[in-house]
PATORDREN-153742 format. One record per residue (C-alpha): x, y, z; residue in one letter; residue number from 1. Coordinates in steps of 0.02 Angstrom, whole numbers, plus 50000, padded with zeros to 5 digits. Layout:
! residues N
((X, Y, Z), 'A', NUM)
...
***
This chain:
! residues 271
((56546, 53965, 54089), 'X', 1)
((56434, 54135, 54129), 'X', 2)
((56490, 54226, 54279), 'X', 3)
((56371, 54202, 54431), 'X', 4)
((56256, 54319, 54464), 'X', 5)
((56203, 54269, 54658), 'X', 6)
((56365, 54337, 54778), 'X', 7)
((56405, 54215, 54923), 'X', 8)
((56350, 54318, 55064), 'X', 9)
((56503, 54352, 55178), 'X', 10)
((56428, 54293, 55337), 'X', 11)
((56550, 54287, 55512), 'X', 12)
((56551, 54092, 55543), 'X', 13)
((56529, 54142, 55726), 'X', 14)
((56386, 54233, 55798), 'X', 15)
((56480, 54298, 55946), 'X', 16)
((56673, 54268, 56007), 'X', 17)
((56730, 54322, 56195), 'X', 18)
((56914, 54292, 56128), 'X', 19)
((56931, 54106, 56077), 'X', 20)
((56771, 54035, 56153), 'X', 21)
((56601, 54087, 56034), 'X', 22)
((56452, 53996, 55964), 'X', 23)
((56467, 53963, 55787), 'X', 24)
((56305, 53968, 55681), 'X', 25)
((56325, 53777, 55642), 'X', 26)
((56331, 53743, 55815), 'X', 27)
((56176, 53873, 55849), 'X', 28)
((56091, 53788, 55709), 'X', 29)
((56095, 53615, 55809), 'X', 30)
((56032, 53704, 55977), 'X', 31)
((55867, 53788, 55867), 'X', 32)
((55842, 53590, 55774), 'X', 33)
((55841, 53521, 55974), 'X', 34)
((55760, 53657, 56046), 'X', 35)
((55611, 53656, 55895), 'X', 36)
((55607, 53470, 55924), 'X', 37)
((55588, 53466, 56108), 'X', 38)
((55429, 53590, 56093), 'X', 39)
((55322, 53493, 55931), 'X', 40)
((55360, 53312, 56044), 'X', 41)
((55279, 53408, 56199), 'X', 42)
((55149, 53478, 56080), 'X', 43)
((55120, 53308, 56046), 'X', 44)
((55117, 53235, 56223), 'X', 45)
((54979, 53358, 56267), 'X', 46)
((54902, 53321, 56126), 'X', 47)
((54897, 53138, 56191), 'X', 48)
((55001, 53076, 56001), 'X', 49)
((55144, 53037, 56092), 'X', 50)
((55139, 52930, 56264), 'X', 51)
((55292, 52935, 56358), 'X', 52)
((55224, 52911, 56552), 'X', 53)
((55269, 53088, 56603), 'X', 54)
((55316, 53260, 56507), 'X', 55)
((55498, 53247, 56589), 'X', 56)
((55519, 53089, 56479), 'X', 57)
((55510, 53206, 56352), 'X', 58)
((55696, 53316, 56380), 'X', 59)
((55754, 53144, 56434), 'X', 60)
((55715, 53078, 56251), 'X', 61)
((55796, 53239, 56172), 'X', 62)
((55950, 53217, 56271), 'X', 63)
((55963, 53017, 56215), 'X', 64)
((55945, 53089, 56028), 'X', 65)
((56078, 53232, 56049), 'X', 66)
((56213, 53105, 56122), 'X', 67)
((56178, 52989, 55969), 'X', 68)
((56164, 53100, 55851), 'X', 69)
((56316, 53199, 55889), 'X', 70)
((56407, 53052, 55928), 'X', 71)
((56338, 52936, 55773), 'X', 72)
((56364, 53071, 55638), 'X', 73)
((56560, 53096, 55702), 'X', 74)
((56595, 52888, 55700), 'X', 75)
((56461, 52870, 55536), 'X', 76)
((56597, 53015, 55453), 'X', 77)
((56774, 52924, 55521), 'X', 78)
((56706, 52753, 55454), 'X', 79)
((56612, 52831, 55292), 'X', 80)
((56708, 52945, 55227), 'X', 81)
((56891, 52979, 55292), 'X', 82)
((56914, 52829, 55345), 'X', 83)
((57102, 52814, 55298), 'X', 84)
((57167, 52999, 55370), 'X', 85)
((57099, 52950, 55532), 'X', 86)
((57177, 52801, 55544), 'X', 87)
((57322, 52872, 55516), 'X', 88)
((57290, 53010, 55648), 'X', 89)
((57178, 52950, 55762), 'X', 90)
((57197, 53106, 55887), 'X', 91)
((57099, 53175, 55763), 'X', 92)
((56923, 53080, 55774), 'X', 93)
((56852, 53164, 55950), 'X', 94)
((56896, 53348, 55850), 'X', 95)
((56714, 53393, 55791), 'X', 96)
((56765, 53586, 55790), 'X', 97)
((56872, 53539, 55635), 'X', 98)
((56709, 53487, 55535), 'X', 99)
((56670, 53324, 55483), 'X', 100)
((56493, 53255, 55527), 'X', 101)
((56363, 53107, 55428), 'X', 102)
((56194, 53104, 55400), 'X', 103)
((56192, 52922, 55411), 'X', 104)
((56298, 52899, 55534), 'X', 105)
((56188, 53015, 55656), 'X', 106)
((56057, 52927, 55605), 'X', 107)
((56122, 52760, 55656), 'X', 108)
((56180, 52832, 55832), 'X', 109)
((55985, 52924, 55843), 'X', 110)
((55900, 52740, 55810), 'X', 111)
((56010, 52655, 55947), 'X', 112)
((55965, 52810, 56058), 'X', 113)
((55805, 52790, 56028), 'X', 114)
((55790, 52590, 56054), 'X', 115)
((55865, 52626, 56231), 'X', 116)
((55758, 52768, 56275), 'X', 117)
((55602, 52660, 56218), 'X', 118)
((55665, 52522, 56313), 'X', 119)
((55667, 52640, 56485), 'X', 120)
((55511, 52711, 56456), 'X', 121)
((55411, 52532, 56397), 'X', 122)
((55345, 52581, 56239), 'X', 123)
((55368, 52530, 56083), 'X', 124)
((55494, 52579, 55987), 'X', 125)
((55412, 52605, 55817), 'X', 126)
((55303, 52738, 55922), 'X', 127)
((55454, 52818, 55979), 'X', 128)
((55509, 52822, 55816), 'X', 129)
((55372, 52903, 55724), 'X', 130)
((55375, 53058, 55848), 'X', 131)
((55557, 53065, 55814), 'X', 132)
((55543, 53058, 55637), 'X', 133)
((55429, 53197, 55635), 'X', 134)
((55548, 53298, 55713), 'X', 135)
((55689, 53257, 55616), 'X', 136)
((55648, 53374, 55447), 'X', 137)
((55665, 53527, 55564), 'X', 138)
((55864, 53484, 55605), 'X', 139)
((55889, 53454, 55444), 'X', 140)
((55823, 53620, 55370), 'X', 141)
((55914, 53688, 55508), 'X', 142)
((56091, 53603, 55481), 'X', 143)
((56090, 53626, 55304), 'X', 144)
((56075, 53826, 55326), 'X', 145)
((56220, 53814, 55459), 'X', 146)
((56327, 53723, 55300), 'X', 147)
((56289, 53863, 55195), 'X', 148)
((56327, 54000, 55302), 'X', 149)
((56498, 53916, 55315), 'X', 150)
((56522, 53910, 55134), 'X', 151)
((56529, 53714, 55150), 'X', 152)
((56454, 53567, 55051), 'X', 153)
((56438, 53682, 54903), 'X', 154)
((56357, 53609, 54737), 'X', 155)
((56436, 53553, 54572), 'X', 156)
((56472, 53676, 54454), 'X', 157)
((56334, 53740, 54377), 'X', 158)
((56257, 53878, 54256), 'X', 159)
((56111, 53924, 54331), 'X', 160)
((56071, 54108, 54365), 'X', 161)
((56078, 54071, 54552), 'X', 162)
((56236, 53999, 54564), 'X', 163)
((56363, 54072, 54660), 'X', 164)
((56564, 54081, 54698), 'X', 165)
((56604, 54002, 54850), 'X', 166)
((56758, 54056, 54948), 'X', 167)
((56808, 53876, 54957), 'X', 168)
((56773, 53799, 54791), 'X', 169)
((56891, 53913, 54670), 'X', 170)
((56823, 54023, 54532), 'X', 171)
((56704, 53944, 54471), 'X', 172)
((56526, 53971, 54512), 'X', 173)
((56420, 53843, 54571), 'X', 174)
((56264, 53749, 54637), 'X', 175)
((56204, 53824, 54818), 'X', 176)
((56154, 53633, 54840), 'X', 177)
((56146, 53674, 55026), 'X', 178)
((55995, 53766, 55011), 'X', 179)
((55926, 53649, 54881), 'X', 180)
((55948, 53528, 55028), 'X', 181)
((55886, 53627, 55165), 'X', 182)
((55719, 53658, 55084), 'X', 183)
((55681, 53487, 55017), 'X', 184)
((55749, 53396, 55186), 'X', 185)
((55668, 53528, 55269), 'X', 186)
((55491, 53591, 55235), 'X', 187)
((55457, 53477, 55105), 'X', 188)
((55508, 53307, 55183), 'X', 189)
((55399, 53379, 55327), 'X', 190)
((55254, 53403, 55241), 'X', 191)
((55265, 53220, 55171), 'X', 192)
((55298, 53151, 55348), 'X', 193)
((55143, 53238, 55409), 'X', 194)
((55035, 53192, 55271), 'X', 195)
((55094, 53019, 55299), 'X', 196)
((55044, 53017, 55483), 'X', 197)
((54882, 53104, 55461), 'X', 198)
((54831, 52946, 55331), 'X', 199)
((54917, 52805, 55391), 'X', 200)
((54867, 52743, 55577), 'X', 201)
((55005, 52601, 55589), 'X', 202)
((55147, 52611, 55718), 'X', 203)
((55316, 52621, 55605), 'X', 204)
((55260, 52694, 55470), 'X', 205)
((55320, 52889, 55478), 'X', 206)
((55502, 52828, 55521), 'X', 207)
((55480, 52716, 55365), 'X', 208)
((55415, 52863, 55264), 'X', 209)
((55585, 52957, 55327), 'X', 210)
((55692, 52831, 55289), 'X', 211)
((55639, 52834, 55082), 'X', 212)
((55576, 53009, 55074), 'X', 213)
((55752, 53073, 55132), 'X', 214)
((55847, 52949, 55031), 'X', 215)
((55764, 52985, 54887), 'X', 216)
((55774, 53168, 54896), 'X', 217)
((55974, 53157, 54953), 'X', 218)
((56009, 53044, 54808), 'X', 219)
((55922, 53176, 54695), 'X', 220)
((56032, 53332, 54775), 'X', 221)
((56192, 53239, 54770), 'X', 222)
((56173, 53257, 54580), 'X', 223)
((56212, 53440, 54604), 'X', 224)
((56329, 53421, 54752), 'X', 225)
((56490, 53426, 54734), 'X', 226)
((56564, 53250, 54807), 'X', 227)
((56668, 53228, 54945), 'X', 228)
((56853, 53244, 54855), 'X', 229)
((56924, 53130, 54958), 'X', 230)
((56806, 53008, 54894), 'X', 231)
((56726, 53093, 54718), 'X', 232)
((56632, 52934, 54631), 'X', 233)
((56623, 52797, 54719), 'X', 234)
((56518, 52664, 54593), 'X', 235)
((56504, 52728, 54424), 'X', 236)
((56450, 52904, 54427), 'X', 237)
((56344, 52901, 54603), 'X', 238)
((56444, 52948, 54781), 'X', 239)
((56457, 52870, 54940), 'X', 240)
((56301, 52990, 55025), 'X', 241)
((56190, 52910, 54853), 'X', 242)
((56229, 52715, 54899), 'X', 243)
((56184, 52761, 55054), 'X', 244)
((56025, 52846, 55030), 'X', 245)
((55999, 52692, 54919), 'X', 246)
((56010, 52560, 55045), 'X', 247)
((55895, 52681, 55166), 'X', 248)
((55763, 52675, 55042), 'X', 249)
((55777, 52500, 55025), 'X', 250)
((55780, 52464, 55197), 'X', 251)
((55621, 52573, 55214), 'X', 252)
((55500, 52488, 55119), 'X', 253)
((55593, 52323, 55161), 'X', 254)
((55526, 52382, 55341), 'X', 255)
((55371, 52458, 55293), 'X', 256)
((55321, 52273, 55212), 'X', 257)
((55369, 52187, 55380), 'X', 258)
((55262, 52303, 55498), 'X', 259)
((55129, 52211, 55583), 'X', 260)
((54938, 52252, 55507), 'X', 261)
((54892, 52260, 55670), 'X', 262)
((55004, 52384, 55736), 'X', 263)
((54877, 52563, 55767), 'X', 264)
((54930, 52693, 55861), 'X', 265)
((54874, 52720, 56024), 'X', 266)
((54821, 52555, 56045), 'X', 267)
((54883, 52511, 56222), 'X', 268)
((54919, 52320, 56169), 'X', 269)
((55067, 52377, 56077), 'X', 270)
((55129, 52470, 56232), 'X', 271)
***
């Protein structure tokens, strides 16, 4: 195996520390995806794309997602995951500052936020949807940057010239799959998102685009991620985060098929 020639860059976990208390560049990373988020859906209320009855319902909508994401992601993790140790220590489930956070689960707790905010507000909820979906590329780009500054979710070992040593996964070098990650769940997912609500006018079908465009680009990564080792393989040689990005892109077009032909945006009958 060659020797890496990309070093891990020693970065402090913690932006700033006043003795114990600090903000940690994970949790900084989650504060730029909101904050980011929070301007594009005003952009697009003045814009008249997104029709919430006021530009207040707007931080009122971000705070629904952050509770269910936050919340969604630790629960999605206990169940997913690790489900045994924390049934075995269930002090430890409300301790998100010792790591431990899912995709899928967040994304469970954002689509019941969402259903509720949609149901305040009386619109539909595909519409709430799509302007959340939009969004959603921009926390992930972010988040996956935070796991790499913490030397976390590293990649399989690999040979490439940019792999690198991680302080946490031993000697060998290996896969920065959290910048693979970042950039394809990122930018690129965004791109397809946009493109997708530039050329398709029905109510639904962005959040269905994010549902198989992120599933299928997870599944990809998680060939060069290193899997959970709690968990490793799960079904043959594919891990728990690939199943699941299966059955999301699967239960995409399942719901892309079942949108209404009639459902167009800004048509005030679907209000």
């Amino acid at each position: 195996m060659p020797l890496a020639t990309l070093t891990f860059p020693q970065i402090d976990p913690f932006m700033f520390r006043f003795g114990p208390v600090g903000l940690s560049w994970y949790a900084f990373m989650y504060l730029l995806g909101f904050t980011c988020s929070y301007f594009l859906l005003r952009h697009r209320y003045r814009k008249g794309l997104f029709r919430v009855p006021q530009a207040s319902d707007v931080s009122l909508l971000v705070t629904y997602c952050f509770y269910g994401l936050i919340l969604g992601a630790r629960v999605g993790y206990v169940l997913f995951y690790n489900f045994g140790f924390y049934l075995q220590h269930p002090w430890e489930i409300p301790a998100v500052w010792h790591g431990g956070m899912s995709f899928h689960g967040g994304l469970l707790g954002t689509i019941l936020a969402m259903y509720l905010f949609a149901r305040k507000v009386e619109l539909p909820f595909y519409h709430v949807a799509d302007n959340v979906g939009l969004c959603a590329p921009i926390g992930l780009g972010f988040g996956r940057l935070g796991n790499f500054i913490n030397g976390e979710l590293y990649g399989r070992v690999g040979d490439v010239p940019w792999a690198m040593v991680f302080p946490r996964g031993g000697l060998q070098p290996r896969h920065p799959s959290q910048l693979y990650e970042s950039f394809l769940e990122g930018p690129i997912l965004w791109l397809i998102l946009y493109a997708t609500s530039r050329l398709q006018k029905r109510d639904g079908f962005v959040s269905c685009m994010l549902l198989v465009g992120y599933g299928a680009l997870r599944f990809i990564v998680e060939f060069f991620r290193e899997p959970d080792p709690q968990l490793g393989a799960v079904l043959g040689p594919f891990t728990m985060g690939q199943i699941l990005c299966f059955a999301m892109i699967l239960g995409g077009f399942l719901l892309m098929a079942l949108l209404p032909a009639d459902s167009r945006k800004g048509n005030p009958s679907n209000r």
